[in-house]
Backbone as a chain_set.jsonl record, in Angstrom:
{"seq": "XXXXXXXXXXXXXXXXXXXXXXXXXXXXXXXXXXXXXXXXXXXXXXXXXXXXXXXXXXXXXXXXXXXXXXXXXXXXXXXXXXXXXXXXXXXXXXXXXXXXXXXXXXXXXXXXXXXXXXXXXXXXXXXXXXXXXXXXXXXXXXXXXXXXXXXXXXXXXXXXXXXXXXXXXXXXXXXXXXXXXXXXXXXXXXXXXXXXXXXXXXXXXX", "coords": {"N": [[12.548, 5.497, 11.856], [14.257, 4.909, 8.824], [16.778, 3.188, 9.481], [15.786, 2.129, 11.671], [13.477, 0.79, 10.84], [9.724, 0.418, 11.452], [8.49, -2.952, 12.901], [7.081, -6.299, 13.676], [6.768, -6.831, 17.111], [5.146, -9.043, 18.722], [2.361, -9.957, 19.932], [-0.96, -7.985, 19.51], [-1.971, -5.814, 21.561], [-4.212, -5.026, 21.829], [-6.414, -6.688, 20.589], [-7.848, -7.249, 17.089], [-10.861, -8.377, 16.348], [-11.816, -10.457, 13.197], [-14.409, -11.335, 11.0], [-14.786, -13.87, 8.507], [-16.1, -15.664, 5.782], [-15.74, -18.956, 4.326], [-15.285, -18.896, 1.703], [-14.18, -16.777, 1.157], [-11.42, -16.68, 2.991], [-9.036, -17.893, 1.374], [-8.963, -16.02, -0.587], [-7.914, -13.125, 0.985], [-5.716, -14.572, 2.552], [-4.281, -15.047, 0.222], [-1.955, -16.969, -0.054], [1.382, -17.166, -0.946], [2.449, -18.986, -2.645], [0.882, -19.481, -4.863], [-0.585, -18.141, -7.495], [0.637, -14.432, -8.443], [-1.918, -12.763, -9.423], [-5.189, -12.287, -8.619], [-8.67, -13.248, -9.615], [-11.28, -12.616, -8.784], [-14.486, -13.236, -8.999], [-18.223, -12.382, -8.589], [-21.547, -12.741, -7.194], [-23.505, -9.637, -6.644], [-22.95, -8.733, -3.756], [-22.05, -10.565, -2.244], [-19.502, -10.5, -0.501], [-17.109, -9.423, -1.709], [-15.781, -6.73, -1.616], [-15.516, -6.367, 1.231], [-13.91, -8.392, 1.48], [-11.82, -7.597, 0.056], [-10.554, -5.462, 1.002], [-9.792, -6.377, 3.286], [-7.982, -8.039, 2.339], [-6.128, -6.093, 1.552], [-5.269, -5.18, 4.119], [-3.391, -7.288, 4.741], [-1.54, -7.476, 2.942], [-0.232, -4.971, 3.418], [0.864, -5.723, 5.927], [2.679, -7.819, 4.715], [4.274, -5.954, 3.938], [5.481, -4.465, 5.722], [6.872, -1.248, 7.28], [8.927, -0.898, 5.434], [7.747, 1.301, 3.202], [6.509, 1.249, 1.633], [3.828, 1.234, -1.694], [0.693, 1.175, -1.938], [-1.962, 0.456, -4.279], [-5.393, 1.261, -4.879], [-7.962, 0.759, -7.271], [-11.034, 2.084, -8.863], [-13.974, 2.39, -11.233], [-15.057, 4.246, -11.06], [-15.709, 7.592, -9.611], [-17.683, 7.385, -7.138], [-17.491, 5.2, -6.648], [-15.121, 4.299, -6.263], [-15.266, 5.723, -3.43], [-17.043, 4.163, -2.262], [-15.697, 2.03, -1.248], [-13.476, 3.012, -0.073], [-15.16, 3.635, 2.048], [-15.972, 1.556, 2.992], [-13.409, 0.581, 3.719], [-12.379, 2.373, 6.049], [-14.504, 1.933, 7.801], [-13.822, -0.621, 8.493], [-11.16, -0.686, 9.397], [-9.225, 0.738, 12.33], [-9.166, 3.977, 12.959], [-6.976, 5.079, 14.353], [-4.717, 3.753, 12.867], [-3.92, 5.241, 11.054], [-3.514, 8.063, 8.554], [-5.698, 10.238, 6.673], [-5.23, 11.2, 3.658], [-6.573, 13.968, 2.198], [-7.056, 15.463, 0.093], [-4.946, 14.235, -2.026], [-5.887, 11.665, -1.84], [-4.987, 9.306, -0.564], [-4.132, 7.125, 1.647], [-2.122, 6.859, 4.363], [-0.482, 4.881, 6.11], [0.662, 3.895, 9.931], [3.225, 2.736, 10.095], [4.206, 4.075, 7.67], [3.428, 2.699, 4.851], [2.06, 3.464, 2.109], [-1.47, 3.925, 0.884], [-2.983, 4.53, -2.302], [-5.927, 5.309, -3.429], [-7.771, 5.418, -6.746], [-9.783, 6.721, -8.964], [-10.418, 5.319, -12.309], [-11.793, 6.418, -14.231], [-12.256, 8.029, -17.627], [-12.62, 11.031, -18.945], [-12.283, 11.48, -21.506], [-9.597, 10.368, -24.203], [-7.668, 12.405, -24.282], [-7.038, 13.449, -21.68], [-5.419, 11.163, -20.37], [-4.124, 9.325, -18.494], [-4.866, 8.335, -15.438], [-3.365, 7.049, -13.425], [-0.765, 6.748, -14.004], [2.846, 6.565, -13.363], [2.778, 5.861, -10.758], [4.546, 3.534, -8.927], [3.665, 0.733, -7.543], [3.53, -2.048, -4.62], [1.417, -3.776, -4.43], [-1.796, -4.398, -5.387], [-5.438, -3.537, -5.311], [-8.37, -4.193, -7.554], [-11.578, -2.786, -7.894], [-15.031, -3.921, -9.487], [-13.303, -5.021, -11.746], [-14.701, -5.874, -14.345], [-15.151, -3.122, -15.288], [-12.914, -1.691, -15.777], [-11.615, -2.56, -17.989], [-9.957, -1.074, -19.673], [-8.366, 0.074, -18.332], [-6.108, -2.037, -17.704], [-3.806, -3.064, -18.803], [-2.056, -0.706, -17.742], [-2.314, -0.461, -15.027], [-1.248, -3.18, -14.422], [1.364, -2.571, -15.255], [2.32, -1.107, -13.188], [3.51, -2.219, -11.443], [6.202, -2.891, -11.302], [8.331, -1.833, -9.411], [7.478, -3.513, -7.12], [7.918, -5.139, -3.946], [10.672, -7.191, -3.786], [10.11, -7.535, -6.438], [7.482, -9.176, -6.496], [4.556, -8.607, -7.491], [1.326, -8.345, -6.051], [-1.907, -8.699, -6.803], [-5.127, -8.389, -7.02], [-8.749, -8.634, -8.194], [-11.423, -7.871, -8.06], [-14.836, -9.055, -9.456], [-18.546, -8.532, -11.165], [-20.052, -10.65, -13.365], [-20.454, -9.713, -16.479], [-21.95, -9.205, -19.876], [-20.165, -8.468, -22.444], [-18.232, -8.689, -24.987], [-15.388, -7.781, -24.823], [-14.913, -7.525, -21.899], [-14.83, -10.319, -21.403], [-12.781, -11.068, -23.117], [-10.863, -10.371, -21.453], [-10.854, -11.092, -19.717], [-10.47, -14.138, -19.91], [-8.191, -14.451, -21.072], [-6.601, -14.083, -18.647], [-7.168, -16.178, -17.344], [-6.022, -17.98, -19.088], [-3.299, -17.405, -18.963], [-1.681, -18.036, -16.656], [-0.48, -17.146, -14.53], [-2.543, -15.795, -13.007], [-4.877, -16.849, -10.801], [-8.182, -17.823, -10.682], [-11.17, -17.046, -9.102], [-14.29, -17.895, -7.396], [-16.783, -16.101, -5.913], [-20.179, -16.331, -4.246], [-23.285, -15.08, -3.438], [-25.066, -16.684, -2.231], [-23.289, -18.723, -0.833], [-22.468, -17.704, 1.352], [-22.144, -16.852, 4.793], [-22.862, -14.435, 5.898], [-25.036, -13.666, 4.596], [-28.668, -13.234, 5.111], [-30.71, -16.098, 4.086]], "CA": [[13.647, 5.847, 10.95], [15.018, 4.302, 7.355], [17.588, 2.348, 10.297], [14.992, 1.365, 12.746], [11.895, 0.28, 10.847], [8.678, -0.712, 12.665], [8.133, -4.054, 12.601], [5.939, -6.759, 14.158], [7.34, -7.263, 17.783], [4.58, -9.681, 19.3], [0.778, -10.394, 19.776], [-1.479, -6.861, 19.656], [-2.055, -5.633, 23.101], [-5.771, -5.027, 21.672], [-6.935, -6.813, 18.69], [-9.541, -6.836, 16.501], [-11.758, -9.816, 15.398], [-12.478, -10.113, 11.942], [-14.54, -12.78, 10.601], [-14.586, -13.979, 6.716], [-16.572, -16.696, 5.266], [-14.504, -20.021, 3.664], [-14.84, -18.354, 0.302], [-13.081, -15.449, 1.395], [-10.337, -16.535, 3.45], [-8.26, -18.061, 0.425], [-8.879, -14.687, -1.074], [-7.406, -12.75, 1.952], [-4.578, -14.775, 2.695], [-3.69, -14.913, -1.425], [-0.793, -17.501, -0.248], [2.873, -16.843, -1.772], [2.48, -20.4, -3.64], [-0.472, -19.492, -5.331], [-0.114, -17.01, -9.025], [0.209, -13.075, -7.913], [-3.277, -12.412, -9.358], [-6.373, -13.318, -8.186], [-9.977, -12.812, -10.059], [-12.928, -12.664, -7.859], [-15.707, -13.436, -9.73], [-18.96, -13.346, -7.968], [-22.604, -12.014, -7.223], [-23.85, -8.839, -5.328], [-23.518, -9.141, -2.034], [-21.235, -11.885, -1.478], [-18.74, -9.858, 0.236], [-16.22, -9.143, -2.19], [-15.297, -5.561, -1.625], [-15.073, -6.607, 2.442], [-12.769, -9.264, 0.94], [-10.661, -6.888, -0.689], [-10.158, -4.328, 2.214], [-8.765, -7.774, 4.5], [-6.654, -8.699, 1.612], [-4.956, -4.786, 1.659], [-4.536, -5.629, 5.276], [-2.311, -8.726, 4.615], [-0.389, -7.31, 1.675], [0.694, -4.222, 4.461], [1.768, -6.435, 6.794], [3.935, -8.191, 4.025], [5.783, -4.606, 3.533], [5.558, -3.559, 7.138], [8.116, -0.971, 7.724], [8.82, -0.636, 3.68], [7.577, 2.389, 3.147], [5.961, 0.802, -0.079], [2.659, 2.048, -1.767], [-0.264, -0.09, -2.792], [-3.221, 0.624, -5.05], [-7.057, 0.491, -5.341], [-8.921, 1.436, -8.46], [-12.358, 1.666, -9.424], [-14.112, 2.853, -12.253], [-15.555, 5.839, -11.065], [-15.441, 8.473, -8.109], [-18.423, 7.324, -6.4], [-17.328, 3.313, -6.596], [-13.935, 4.791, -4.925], [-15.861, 6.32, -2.384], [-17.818, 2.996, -1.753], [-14.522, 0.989, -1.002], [-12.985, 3.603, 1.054], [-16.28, 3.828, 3.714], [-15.779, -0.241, 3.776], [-11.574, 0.507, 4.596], [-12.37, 2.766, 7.059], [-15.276, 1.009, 8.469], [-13.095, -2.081, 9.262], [-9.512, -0.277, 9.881], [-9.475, 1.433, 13.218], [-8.334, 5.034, 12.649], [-5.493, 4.916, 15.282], [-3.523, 3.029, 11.793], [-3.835, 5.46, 9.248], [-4.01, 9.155, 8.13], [-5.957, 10.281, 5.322], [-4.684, 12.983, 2.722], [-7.719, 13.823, 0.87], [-6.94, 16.062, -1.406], [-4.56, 13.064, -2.839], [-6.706, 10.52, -1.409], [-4.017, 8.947, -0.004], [-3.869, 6.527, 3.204], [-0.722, 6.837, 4.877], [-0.736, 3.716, 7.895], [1.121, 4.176, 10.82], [4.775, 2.772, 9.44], [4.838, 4.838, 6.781], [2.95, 2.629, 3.673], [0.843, 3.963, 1.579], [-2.459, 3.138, 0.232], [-3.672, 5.069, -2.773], [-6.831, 5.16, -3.88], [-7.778, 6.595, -7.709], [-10.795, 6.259, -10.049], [-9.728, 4.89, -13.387], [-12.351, 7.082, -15.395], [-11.242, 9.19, -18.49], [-13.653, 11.54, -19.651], [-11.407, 11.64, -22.941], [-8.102, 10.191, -24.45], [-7.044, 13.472, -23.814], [-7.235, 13.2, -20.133], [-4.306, 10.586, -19.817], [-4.03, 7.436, -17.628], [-5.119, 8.503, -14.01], [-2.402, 6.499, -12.394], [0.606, 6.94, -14.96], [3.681, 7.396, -12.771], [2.535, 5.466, -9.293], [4.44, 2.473, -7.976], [3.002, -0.08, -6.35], [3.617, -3.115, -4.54], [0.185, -4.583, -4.657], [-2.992, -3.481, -6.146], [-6.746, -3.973, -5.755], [-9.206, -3.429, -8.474], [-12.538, -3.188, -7.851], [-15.365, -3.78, -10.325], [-12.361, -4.927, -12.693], [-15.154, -5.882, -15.331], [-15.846, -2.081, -15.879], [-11.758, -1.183, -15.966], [-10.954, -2.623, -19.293], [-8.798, -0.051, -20.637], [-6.836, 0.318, -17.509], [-5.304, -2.964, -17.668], [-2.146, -2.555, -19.263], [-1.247, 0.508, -16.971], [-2.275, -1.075, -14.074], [-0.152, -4.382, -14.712], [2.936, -2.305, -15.822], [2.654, -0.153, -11.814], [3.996, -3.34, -10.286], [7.879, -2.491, -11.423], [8.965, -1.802, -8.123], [6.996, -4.051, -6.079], [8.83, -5.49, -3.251], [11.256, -8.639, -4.193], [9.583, -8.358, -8.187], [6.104, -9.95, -6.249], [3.315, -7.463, -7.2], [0.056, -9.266, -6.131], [-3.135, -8.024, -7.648], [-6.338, -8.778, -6.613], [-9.368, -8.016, -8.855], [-13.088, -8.111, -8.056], [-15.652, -8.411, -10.759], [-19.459, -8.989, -11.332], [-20.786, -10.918, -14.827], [-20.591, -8.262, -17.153], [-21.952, -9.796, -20.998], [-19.354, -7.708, -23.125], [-17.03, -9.139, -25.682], [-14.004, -7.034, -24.413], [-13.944, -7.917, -20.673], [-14.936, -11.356, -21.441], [-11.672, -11.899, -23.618], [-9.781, -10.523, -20.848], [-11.336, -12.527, -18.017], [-10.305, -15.664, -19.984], [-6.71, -14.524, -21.095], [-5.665, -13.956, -17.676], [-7.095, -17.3, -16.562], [-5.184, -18.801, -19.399], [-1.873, -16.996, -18.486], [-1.47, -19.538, -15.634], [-0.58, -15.642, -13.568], [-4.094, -15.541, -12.214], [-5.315, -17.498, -10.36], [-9.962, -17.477, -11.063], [-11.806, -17.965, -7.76], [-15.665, -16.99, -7.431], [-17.399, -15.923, -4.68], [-21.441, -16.257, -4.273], [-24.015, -15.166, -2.166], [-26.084, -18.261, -1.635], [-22.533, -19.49, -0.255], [-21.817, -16.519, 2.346], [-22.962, -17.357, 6.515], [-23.334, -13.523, 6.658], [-26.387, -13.058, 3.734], [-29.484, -14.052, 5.417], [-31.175, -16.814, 3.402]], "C": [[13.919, 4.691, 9.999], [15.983, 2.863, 8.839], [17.322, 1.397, 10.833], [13.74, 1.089, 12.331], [11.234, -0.012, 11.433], [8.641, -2.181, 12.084], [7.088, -5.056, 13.885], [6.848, -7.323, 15.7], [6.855, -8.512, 18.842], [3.013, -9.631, 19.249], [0.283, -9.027, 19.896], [-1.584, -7.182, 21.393], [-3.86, -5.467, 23.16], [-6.27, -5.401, 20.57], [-7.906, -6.781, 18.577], [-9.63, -8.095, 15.729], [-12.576, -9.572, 14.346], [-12.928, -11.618, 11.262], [-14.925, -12.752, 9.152], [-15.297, -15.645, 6.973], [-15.391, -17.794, 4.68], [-14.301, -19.802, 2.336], [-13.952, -17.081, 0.366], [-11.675, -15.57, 1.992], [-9.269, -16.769, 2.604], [-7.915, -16.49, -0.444], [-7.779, -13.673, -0.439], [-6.461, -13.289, 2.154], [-3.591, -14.672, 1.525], [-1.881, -15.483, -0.732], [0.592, -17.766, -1.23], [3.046, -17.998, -2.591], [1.633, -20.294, -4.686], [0.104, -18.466, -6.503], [-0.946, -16.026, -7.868], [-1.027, -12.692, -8.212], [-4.263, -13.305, -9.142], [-7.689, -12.691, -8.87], [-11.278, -13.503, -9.332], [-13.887, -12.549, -8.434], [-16.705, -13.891, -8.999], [-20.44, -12.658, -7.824], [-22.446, -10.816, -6.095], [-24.165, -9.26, -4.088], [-22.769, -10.266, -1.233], [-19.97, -11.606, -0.692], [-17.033, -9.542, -0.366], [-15.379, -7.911, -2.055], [-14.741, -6.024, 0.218], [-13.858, -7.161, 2.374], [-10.995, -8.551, 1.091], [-9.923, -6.033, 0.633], [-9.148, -4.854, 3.344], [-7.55, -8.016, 4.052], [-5.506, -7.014, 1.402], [-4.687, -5.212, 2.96], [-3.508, -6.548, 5.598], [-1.502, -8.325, 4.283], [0.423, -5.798, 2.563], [1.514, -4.856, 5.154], [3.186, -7.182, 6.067], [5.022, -7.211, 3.696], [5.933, -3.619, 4.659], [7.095, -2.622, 7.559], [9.006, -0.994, 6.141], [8.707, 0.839, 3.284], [7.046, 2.054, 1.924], [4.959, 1.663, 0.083], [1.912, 1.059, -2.559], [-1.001, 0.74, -3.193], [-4.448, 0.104, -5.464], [-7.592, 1.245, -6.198], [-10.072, 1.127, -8.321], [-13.071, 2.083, -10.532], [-14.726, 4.005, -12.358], [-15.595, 6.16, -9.617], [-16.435, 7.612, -7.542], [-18.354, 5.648, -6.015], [-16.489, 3.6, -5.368], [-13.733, 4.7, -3.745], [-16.639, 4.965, -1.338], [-16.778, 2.15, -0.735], [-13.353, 1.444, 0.098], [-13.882, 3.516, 2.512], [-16.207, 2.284, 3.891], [-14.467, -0.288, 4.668], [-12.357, 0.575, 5.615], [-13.42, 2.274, 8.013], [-14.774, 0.013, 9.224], [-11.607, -1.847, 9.794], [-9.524, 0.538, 11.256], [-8.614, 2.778, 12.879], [-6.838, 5.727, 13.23], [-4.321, 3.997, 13.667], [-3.568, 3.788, 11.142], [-4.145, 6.891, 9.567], [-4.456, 9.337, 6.67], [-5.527, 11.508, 4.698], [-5.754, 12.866, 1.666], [-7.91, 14.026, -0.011], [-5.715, 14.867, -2.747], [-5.153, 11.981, -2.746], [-5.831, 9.18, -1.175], [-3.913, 8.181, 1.257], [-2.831, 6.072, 3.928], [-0.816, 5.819, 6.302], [0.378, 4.669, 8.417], [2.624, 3.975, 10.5], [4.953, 3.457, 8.404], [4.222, 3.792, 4.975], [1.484, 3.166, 3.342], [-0.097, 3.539, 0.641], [-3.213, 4.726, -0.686], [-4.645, 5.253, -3.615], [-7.596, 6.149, -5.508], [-8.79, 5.782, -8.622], [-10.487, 6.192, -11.61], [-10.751, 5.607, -14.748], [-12.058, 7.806, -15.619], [-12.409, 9.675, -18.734], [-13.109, 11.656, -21.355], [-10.301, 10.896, -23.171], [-7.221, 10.978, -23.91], [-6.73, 13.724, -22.328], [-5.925, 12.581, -19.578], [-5.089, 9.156, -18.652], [-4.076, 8.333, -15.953], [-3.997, 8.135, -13.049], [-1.301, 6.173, -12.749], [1.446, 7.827, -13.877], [3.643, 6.944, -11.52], [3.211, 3.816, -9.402], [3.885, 1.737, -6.847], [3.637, -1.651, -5.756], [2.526, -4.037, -4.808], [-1.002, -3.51, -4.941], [-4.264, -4.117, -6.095], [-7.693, -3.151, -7.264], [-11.005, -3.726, -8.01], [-13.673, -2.992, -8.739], [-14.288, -3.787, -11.716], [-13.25, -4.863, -14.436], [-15.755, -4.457, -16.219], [-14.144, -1.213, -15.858], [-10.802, -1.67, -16.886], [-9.476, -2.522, -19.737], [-7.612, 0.277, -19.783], [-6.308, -0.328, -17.263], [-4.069, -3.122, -17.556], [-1.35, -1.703, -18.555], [-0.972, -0.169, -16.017], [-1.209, -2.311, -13.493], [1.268, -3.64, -14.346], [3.315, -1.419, -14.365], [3.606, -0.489, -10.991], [5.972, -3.202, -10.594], [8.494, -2.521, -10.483], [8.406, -2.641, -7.274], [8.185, -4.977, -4.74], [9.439, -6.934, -3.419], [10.33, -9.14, -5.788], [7.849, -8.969, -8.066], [5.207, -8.279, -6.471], [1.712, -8.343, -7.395], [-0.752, -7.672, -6.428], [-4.468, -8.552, -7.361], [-7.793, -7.642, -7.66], [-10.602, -8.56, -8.753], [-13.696, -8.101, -9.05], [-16.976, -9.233, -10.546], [-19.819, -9.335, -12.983], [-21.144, -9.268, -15.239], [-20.444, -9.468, -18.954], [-21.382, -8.901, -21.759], [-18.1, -8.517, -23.497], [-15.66, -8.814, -24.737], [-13.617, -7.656, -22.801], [-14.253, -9.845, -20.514], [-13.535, -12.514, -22.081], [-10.685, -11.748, -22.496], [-9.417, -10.838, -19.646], [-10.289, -14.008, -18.777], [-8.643, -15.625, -20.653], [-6.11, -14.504, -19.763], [-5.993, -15.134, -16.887], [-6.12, -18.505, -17.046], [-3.527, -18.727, -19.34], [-1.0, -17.809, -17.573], [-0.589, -18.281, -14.624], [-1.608, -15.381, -12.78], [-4.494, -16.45, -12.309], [-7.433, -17.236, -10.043], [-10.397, -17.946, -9.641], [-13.116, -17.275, -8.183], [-16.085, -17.094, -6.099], [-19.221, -15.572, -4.548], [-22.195, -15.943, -3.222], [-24.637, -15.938, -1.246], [-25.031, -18.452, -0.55], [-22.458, -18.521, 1.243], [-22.668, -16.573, 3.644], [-23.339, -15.826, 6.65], [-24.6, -12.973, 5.751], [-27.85, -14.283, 4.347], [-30.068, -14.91, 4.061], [-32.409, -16.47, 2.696]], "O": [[13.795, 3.541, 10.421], [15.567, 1.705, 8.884], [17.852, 0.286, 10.854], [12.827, 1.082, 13.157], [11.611, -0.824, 12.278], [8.762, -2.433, 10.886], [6.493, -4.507, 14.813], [7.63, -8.25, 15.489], [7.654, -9.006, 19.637], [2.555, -9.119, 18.227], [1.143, -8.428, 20.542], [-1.4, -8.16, 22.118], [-4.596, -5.685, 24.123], [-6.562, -4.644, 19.645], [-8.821, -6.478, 19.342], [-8.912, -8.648, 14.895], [-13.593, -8.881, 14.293], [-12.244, -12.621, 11.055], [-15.344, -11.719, 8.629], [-15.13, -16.463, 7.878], [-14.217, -17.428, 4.615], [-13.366, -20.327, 1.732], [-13.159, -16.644, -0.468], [-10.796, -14.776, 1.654], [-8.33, -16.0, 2.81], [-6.816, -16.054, -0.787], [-6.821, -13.351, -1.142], [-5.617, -12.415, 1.958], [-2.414, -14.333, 1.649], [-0.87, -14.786, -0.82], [0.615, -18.579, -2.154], [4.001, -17.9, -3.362], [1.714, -21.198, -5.517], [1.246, -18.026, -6.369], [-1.912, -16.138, -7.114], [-1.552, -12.149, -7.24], [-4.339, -14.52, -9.322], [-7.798, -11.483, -8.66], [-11.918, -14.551, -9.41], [-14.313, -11.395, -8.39], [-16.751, -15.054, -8.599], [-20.467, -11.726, -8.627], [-21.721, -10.813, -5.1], [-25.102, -9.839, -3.539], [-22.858, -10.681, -0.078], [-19.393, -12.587, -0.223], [-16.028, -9.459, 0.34], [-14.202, -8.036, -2.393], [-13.527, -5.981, 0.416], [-12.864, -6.724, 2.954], [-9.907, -8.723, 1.64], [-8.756, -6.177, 0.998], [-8.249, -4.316, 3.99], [-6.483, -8.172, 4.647], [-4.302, -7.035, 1.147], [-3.59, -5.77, 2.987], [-2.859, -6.53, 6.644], [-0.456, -8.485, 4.912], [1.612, -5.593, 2.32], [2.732, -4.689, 5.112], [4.325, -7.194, 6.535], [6.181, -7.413, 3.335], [6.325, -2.452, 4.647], [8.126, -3.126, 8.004], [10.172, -1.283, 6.41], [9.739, 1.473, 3.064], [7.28, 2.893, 1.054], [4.759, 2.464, 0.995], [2.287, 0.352, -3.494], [-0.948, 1.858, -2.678], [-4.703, -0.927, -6.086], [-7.731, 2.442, -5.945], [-10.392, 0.078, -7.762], [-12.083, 2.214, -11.254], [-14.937, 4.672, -13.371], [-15.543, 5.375, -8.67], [-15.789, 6.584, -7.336], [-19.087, 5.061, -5.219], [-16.701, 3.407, -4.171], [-12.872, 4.156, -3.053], [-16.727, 4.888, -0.112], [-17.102, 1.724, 0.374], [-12.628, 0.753, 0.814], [-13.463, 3.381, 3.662], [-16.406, 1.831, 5.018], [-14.3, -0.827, 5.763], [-12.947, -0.358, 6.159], [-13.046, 2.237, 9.185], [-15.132, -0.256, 10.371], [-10.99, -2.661, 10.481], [-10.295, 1.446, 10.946], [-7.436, 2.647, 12.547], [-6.01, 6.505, 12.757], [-3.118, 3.815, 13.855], [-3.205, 3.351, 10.05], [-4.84, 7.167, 10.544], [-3.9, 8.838, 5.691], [-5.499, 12.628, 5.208], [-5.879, 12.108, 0.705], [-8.544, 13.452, -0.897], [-5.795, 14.845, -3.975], [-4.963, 11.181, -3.661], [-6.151, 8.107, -1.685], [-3.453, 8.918, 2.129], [-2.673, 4.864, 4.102], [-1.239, 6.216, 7.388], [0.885, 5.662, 7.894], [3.337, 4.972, 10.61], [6.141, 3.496, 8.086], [4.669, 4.28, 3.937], [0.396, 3.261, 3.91], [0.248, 2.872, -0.334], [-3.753, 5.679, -0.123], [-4.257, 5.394, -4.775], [-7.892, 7.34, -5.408], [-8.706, 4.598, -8.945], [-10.296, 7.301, -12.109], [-10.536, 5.395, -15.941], [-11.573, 8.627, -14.84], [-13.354, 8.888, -18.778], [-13.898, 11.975, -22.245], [-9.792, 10.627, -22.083], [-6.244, 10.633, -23.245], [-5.804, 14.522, -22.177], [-5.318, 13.094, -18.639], [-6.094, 8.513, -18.35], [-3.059, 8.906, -15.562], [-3.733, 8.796, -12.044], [-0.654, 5.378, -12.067], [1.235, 8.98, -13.501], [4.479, 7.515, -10.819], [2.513, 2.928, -9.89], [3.71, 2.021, -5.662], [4.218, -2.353, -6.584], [2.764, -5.076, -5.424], [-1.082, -2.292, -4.777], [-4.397, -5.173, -6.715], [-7.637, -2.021, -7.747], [-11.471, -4.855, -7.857], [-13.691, -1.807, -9.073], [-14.318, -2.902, -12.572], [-12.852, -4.224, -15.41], [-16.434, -4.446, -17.246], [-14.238, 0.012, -15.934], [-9.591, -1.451, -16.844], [-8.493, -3.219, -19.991], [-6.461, 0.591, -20.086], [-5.52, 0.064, -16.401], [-3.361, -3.279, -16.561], [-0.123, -1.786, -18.611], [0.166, -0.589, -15.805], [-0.578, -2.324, -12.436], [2.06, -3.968, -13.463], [4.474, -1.012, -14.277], [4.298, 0.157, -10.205], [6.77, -3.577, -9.735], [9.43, -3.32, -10.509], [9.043, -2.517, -6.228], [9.315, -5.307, -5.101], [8.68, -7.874, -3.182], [10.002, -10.25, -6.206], [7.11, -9.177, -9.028], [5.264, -7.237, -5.817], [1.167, -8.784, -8.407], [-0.518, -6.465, -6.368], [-4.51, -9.672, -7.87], [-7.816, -6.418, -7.783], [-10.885, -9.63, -9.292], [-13.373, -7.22, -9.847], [-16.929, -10.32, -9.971], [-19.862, -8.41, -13.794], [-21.684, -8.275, -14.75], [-19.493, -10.188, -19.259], [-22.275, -8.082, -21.976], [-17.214, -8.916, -22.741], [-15.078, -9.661, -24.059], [-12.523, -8.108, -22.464], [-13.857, -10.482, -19.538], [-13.252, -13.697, -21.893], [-9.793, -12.583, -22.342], [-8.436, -10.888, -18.903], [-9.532, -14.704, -18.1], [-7.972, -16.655, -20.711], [-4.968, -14.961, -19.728], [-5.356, -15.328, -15.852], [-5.61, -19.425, -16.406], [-2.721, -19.627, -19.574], [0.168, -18.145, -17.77], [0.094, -18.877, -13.792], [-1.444, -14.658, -11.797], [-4.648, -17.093, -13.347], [-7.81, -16.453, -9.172], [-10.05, -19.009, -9.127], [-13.19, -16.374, -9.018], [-15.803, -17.994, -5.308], [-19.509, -14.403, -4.802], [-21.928, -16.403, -2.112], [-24.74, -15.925, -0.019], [-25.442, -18.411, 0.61], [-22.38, -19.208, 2.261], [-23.873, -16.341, 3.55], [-24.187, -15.661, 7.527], [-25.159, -11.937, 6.108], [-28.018, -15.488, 4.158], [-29.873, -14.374, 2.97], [-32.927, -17.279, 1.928]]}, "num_chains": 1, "name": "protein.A"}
């Protein structure tokens, strides 16, 4: 109940071990000192999307018992689809129901995680995610979501206490457009640039 929120009352009775490389854990924890966005810049394979899925796990726990709603984009259905079989891969299904036809991941307290592909086939079409509060937001493949910037940004309105972290994956992409807006948001002093490589990562064989 609204009265009796869940909240965190002590150590799991069964946890789950999750291990992250030293380029990832800064990612994943995305410490409250640190600027709300973060840009993950890094090669295939270096475990950025795993990343991301840890760092929704954090940003729940920060609105445990909230009833908030976070957001993951990608740039097309079948990316979506990619980033969901990683969730659920690493989330045990005892936390979460899915609503598919909204594509929707409702955890166990009551926040919600909703997942929506940021491609327009037209102008005419509209903004995919016009109208959704969020507290926090992943993007994945940000270098191919351009145009949904501005929306995306402006979701965070309600986020809980004004904080709407943002986390945004991206691979080198040579294009004027997401190149200016890689380097405005590093000069914003709001986002915070990290990269993440494969060479570096203990779980890509050598």
């Amino acid at each position: 109940t609204r009265s009796n929120p869940p909240r965190i009352t002590g150590p799991s009775r069964a946890p789950i071990t999750w291990y992250c490389s030293e380029d990832q854990e800064p990612v994943i924890l995305h410490a409250d000192t640190e600027p709300l966005g973060q840009l993950v810049y890094g090669s295939e394979g270096a475990g950025k999307t795993m990343a991301a899925c840890l760092w929704l796990y954090v940003r729940w726990l920060e609105v445990l018992g909230a009833r908030r709603e976070g957001g993951v984009t990608a740039p097309t259905t079948p990316r979506i689809t990619t980033v969901r079989n990683e969730l659920f891969k690493l989330w045990p299904s005892s936390w979460y129901t899915h609503r598919v036809a909204e594509d929707l991941v409702v955890m166990a307290d009551g926040t919600r995680i909703r997942l929506v592909s940021t491609h327009q086939q037209s102008a005419a079409d509209g903004s995919r995610i016009q109208g959704f509060n969020w507290s926090f937001c992943v993007r994945d493949e940000g270098q191919d979501q351009i145009a949904a910037h501005a929306d995306i940004e402006s979701r965070g309105r309600s986020a809980k206490g004004g904080r709407y972290k943002q986390l945004i994956t991206a691979t080198a992409k040579d294009e004027s457009s997401w190149r200016t807006l890689r380097d405005s948001l590093a000069a914003s002093g709001l986002w915070l640039r990290r990269t993440m490589l494969g060479v570096r990562s203990p779980f890509v064989s050598p």
